[in-house]
C-alpha positions in Angstrom: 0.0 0.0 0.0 0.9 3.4 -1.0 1.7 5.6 1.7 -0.6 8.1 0.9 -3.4 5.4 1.3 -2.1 4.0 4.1 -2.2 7.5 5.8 -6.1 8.2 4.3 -7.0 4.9 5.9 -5.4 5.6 8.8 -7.1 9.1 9.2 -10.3 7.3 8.7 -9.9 5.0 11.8 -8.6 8.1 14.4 -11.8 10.5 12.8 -13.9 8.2 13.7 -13.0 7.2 16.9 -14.6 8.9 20.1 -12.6 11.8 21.1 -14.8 13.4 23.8 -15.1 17.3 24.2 -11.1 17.6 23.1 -11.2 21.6 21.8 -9.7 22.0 18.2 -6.1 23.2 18.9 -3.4 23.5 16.0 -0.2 21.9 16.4 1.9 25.3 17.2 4.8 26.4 19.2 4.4 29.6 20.7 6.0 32.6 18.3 5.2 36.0 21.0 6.3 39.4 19.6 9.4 39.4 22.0 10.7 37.1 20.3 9.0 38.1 17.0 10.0 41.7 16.1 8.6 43.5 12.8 11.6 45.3 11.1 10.7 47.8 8.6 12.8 47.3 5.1 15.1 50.0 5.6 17.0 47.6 8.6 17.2 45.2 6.2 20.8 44.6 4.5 20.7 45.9 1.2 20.9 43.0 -1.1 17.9 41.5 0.9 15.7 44.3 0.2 17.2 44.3 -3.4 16.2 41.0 -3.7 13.4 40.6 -2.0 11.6 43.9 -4.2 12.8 42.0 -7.6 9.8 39.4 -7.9 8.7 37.8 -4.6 5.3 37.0 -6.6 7.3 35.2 -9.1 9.0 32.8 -7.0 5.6 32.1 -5.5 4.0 30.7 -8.3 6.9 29.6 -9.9 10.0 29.1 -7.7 12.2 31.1 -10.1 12.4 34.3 -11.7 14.7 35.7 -14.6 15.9 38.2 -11.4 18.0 35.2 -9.3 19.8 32.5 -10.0 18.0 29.6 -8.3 18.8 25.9 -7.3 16.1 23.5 -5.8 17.4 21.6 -2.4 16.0 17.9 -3.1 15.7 15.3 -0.1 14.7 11.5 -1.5 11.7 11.3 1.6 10.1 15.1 0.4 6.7 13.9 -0.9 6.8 11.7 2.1 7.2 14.4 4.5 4.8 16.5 2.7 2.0 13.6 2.9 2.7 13.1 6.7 2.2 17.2 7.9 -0.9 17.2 5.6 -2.0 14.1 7.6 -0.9 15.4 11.2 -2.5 18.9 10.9 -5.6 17.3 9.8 -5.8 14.5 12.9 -4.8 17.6 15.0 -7.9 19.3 14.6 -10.2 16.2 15.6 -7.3 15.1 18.4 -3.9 16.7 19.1 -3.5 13.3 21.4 -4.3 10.9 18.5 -1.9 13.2 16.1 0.5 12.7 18.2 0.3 9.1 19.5 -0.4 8.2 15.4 2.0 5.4 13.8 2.8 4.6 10.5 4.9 2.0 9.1 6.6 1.1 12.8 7.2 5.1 13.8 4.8 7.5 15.2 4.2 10.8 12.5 5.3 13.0 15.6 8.4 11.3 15.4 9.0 11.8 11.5 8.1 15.3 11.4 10.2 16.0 14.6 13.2 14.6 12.7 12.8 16.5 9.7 11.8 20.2 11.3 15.7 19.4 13.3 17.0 18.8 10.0 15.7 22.1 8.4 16.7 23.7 11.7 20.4 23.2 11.1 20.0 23.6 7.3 18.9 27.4 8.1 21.5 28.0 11.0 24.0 26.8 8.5 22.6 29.7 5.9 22.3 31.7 9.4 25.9 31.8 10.2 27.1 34.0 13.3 24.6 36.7 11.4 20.9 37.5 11.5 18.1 36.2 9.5 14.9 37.7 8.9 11.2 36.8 7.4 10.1 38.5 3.9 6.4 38.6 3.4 5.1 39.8 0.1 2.5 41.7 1.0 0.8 44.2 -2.2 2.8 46.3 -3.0 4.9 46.5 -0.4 7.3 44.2 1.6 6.4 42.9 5.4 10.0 41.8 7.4 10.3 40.3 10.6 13.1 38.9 12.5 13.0 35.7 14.7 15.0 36.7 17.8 17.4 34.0 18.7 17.1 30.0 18.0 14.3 29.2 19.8 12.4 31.6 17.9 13.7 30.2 14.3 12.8 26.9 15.4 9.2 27.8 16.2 8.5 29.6 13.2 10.0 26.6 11.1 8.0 24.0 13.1 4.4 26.5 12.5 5.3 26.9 8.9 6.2 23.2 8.8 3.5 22.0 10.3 0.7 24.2 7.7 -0.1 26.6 10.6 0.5 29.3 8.2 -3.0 28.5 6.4 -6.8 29.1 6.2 -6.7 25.2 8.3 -4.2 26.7 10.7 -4.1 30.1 12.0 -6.8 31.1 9.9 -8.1 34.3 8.8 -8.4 37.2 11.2 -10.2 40.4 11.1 -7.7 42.1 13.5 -4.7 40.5 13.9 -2.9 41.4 17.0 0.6 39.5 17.1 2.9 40.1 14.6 2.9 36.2 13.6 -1.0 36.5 13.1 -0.2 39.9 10.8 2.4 37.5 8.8 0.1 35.0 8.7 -2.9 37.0 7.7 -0.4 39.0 4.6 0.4 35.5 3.5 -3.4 34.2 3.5 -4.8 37.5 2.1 -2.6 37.8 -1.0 -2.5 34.3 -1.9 1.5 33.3 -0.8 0.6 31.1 1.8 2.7 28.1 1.6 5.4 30.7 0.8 8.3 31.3 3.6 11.2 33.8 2.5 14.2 33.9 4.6 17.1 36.1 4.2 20.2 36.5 5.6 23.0 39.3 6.7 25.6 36.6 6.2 24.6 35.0 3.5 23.4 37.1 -0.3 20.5 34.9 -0.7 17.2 33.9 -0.3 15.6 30.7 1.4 12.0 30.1 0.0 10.1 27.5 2.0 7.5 26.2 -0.1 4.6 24.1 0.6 6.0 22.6 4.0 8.9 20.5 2.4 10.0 22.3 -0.7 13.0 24.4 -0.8 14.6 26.9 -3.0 17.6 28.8 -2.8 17.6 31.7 -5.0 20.7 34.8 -5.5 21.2 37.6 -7.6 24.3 35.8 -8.9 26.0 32.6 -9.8 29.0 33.2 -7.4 26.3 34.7 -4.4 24.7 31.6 -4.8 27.2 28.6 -4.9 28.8 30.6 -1.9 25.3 29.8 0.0 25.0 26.6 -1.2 28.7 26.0 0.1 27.2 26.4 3.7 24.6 23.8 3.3 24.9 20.9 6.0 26.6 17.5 3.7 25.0 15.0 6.1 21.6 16.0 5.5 21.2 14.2 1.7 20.5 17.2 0.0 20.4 16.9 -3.5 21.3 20.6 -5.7 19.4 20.7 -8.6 18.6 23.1 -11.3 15.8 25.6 -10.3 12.6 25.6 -11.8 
């Protein structure tokens, strides 16, 4: 059995099930604004803001744009991954206990995703370096930034983003959104780039796009700009460099 079926029929059995009164909760980490600060694009290092203003919208739709240079970063268990936070978000809002506790093929989805989001982790700190990173949201015509303020904080956001809390099913749409990782959230949702994480970096001239939980671009303005990033990337994690779209 496929494990897309396997993972349906699974879903299935935990829906139906009797879960009492459990309330709906998302699987999110905490992301407060202390630890969440909106920068405004002037504080952003130049190329950043260069690069960012070139054709965000672009590399939404299409992962690449005439503007970068851009290289996919391929792991051989993506689609897997990709089926398995579809599948966890989804149990979560029936049962956050029965997400959690679920098991496929010998080893419980909490502990696949768990081992991927570390992975990703140590992908961006290698990007990261000794320098900052910050969050690029396409938002109109103009450019939303926040930085995540220490590791703690990057790993939350990656976990939320990871985990589809970015989305209509996740943090949902908001009339008045009052932390700055509801306003990201809501930009994202309200002009369509959900699924869609930028990060740059003050170390490193180029972009990180996120996409769709598991799918990850690496874009620069240059050839040399980006093999240098692509220099830092972690060689134990499998990652497989291969033309952009």
């Amino acid at each position: 059995m496929s494990l897309h079926n396997e993972l349906i029929a699974l879903m299935l059995d935990l829906v139906e099930q009797d879960h009492g009164d459990e309330p709906d909760i998302q699987p999110s980490r905490p992301l407060t604004d202390e630890h969440f600060r909106a920068r405004a694009a002037s504080q952003l290092p130049p190329y950043v803001a260069q690069l960012a203003r070139s054709s965000l919208w672009s590399l939404v739709s299409q992962q690449s744009d005439e503007a970068f240079e851009s290289v996919h970063l391929a792991r051989a268990d993506d689609c897997d991954l990709s089926l398995l936070t579809d599948f966890y978000q989804r149990v979560s809002s029936y049962s956050t206990g029965a997400a959690g506790a679920a098991r496929c093929r010998g080893r419980s989805v909490s502990d696949w995703l768990e081992a991927r989001h570390k992975d990703d982790l140590h992908l961006v700190q290698a990007l990261v370096g000794q320098g900052e990173v910050y969050v690029l949201v396409p938002a109109g015509d103009q450019l939303d930034c926040y930085q995540p303020m220490g590791e703690r904080a990057l790993a939350h956001l990656l976990w939320n983003n990871f985990v589809r809390f970015y989305s209509a099913c996740g943090i949902g749409y908001r009339d008045e959104p009052r932390s700055n990782e509801e306003k990201m959230a809501s930009a994202m949702l309200g002009y369509d780039s959900a699924g869609n994480l930028f990060l740059g970096f003050f170390e490193c001239e180029a972009l990180l796009q996120i996409h769709g939980s598991t799918g990850l671009f690496l874009h620069g303005a240059s050839r040399q700009a980006l093999d240098q990033a692509c220099e830092r990337l972690p060689r134990h994690l499998g990652i497989e460099v291969a033309a952009g779209r």
